[in-house]
Steps between C-alpha positions, in 0.01 A plus 500: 500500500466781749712350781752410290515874392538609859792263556695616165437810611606384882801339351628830214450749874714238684814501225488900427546529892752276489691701233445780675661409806801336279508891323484648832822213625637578167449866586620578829817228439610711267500852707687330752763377256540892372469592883781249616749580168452886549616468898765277385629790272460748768701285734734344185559941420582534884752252548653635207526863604636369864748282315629785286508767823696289722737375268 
């Protein structure tokens, strides 16, 4: 019974690292979403400003 212990125990370390490093994915997709939308509104504000002083 003691070896199969270990290798539940094996197997539960295995899938919480694995969510981990889908949280971490999850994580780091979604500051470069926020990162990429922000710059777009900083170059969407720019245009604008252009647009309106050359016009």
């Amino acid at each position: 019974g003691e070896q199969r212990k270990l290798d539940a125990m094996r197997h539960l370390e295995m899938q919480h690292r694995d969510l981990h490093i889908q949280i971490d994915a999850k994580e780091l997709e979604f500051k470069l979403v926020v990162l990429v939308r922000e710059q777009a509104t900083a170059e969407f504000h720019r245009l604008d400003r252009w647009i309106h002083t050359s016009m």
